[in-house]
C-alpha positions as CSV (number, residue, x, y, z in Angstrom):
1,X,-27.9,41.0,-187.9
2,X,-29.1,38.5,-190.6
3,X,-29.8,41.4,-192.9
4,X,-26.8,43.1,-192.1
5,X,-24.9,39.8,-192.9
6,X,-27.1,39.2,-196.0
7,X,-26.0,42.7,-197.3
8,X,-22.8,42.3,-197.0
9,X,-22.2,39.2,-198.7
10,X,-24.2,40.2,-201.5
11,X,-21.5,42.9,-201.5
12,X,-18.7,40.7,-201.4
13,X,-20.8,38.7,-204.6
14,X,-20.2,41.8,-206.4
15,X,-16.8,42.2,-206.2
16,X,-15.5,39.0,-207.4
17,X,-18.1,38.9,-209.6
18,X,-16.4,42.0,-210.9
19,X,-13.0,40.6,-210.4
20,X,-13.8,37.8,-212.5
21,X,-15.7,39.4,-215.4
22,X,-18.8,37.7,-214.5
23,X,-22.5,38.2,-214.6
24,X,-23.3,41.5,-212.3
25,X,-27.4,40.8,-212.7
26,X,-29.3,40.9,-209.3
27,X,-30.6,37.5,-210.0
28,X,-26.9,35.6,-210.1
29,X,-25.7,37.8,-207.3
30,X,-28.0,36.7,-205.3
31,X,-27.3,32.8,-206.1
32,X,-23.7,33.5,-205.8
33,X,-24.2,35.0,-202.2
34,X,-23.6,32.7,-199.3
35,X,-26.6,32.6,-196.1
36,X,-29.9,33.4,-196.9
37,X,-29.6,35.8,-199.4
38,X,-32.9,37.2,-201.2
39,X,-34.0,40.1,-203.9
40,X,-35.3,41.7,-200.5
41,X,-31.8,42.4,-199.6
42,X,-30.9,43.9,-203.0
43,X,-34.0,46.4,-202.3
44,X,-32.5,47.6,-198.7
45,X,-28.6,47.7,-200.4
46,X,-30.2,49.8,-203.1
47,X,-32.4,51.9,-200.5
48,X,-29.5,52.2,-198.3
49,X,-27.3,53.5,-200.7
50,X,-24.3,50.6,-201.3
51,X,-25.7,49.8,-204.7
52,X,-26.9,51.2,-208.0
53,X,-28.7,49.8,-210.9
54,X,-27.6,50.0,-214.0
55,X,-29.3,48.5,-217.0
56,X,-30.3,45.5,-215.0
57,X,-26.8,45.1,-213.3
58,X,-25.3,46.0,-210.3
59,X,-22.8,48.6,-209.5
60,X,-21.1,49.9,-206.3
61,X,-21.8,53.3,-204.8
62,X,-18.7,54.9,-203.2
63,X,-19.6,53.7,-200.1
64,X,-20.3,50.1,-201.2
65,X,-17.6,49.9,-202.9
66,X,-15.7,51.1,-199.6
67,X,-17.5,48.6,-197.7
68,X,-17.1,45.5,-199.5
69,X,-13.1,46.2,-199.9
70,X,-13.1,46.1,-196.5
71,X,-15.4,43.0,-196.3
72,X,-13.3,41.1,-198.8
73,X,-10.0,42.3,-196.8
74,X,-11.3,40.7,-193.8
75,X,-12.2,37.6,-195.5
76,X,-9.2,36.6,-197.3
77,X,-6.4,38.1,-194.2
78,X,-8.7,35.1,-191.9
79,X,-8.0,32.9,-194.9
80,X,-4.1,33.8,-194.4
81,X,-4.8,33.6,-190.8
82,X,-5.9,30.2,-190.8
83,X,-3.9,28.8,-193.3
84,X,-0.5,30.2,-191.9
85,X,-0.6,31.0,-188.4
86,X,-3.3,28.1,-187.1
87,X,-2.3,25.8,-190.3
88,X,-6.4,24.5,-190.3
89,X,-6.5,24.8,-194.3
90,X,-5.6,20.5,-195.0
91,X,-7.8,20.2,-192.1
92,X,-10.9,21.7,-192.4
93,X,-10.6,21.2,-196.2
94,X,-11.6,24.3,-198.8
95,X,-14.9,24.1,-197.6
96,X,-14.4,24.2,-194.2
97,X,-11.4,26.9,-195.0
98,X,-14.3,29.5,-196.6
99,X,-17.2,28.5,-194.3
100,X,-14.5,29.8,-191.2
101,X,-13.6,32.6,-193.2
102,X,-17.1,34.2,-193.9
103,X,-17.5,33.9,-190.1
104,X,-14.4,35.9,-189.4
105,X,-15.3,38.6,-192.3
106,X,-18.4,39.8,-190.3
107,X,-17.0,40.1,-186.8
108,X,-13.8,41.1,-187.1
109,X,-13.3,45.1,-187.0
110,X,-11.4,47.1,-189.3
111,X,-8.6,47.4,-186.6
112,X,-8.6,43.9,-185.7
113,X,-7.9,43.3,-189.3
114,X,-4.8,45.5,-189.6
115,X,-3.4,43.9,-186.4
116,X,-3.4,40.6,-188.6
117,X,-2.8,42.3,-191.4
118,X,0.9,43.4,-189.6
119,X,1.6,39.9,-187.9
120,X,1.3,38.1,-190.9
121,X,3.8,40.6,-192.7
122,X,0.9,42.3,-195.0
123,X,0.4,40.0,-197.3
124,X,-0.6,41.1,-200.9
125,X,-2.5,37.5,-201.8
126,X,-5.2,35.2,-200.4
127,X,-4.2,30.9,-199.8
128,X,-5.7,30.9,-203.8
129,X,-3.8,34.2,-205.0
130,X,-6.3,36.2,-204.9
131,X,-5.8,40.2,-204.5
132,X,-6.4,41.2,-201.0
133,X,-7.1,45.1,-200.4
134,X,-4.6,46.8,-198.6
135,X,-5.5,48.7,-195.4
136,X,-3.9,51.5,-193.7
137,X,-0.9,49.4,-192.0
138,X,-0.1,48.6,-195.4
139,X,0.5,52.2,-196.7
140,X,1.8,52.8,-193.3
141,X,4.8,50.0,-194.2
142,X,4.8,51.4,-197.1
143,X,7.0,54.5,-195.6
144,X,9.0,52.2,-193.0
145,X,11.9,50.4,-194.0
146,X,10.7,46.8,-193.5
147,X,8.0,44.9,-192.8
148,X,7.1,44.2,-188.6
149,X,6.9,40.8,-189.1
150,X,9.4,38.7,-191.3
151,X,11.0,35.1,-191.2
152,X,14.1,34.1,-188.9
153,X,15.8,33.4,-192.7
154,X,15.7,36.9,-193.0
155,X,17.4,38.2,-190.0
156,X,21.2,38.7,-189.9
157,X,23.6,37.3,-187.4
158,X,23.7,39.1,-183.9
159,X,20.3,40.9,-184.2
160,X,17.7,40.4,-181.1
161,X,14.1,40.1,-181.9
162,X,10.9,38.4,-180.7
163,X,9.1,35.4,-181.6
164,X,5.5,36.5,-183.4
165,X,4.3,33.2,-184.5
166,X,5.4,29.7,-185.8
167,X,3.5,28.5,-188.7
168,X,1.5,25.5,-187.9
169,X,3.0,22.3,-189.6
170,X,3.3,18.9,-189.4
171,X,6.8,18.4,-188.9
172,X,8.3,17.4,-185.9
173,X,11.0,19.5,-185.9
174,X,9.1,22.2,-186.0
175,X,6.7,20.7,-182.5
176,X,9.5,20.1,-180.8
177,X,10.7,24.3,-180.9
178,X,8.5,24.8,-177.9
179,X,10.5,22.9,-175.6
180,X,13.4,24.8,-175.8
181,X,11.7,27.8,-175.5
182,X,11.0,28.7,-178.8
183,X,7.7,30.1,-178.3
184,X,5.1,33.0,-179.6
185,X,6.8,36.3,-177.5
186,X,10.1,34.8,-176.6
187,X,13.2,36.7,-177.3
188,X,15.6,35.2,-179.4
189,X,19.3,36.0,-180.9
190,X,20.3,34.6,-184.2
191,X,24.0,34.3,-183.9
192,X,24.8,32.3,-186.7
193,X,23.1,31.7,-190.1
194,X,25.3,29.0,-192.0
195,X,25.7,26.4,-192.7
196,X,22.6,25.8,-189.9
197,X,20.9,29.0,-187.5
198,X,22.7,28.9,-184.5
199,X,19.9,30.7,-181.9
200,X,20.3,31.7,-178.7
201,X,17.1,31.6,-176.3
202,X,17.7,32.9,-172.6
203,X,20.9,30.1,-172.0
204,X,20.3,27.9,-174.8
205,X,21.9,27.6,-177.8
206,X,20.6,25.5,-180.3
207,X,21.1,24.9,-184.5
208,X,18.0,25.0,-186.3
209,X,18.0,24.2,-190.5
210,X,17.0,26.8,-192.5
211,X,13.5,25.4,-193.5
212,X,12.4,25.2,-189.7
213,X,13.9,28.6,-189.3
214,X,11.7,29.9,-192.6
215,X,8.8,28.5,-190.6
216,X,9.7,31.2,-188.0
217,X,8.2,34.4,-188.3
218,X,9.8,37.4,-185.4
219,X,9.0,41.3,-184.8
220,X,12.1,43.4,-184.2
């Protein structure tokens, strides 16, 4: 499993080494690699057919290349994850924000990142703008005629849909949602959109302003 991880963030060293214009020499990959990366696991990338040499650089093999989009698609949607959905990013700090992130690039499975991929509304950039690779749901959306997931301001008046998330914040306002039902899978009606959003949840009705309702994101 160590080598496995080793491997692929020696991969992921590659591509923003690549996306950056930067050395592509085994040496500063290998430095620039988080864990316990080693020349050892530039031999077994090599030997298992991920990477080339050329001219005392590094290049991707098709399948490499394959693999580390996928590794870096993983890595920045958990950076999305954590900084819009569980709002952990002032908290944990950058540090803590990449250190989480290179955890969730190794476990989660390709599927697992489509499925946040789709609740966060396929997002095209990482927290620090960087590109993330787009994955099958995203071509799929692509032929659709919206995204799954969008924000309550988007929504006209009198359509039905379902809470998906509430990005984490600290404003009040935005705690205080839950208590009137305002939750992750609760069905809600938007019935009004100016000057406030006028929502109707189950037998409530209740006026939220339009930045709390941007911090809203529903399915249809």
């Amino acid at each position: 499993m160590t080598r496995k991880r080793n491997i692929e963030e020696l991969l992921e060293a590659l591509w923003m080494a690549r996306e950056e214009g930067s050395a592509t020499a085994a040496a500063e990959l290998v430095e620039r690699a988080h864990g316990e990366t080693t020349a050892s696991d530039v031999d077994e990338a090599v030997f298992a057919g991920l990477l080339r040499r050329v001219n005392g650089d590094l290049a991707f093999t098709p399948a490499g290349e394959d693999l580390a989009k996928s590794i870096l698609r993983r890595h920045r949607l958990a950076e999305r994850l954590l900084t819009d959905v569980l709002g952990v990013g002032e908290t944990v700090g950058e540090e803590g924000l990449e250190s989480s992130a290179c955890d969730f690039e190794h476990i989660l499975s390709p599927e697992v990142a489509d499925a946040i991929c789709t609740l966060l509304g396929h997002p095209t950039v990482c927290p620090h703008g960087l590109a993330i690779p787009p994955g099958p749901c995203c071509t799929k959306l692509a032929k659709e005629t919206g995204p799954v997931v969008r924000r309550l301001t988007e929504v006209p008046s009198g359509e039905r849909v379902h809470v998906a998330f509430i990005a984490s914040s600290r404003d009040k306002r935005l705690e205080r949602l839950g208590s009137f039902g305002v939750r992750p899978g609760a069905a809600i009606r938007v019935v009004q959109r100016r000057p406030s959003f006028i929502l109707e949840v189950d037998q409530t009705t209740l006026a939220v302003e339009r930045e709390v309702a941007g911090n809203i994101y529903v399915r249809r």
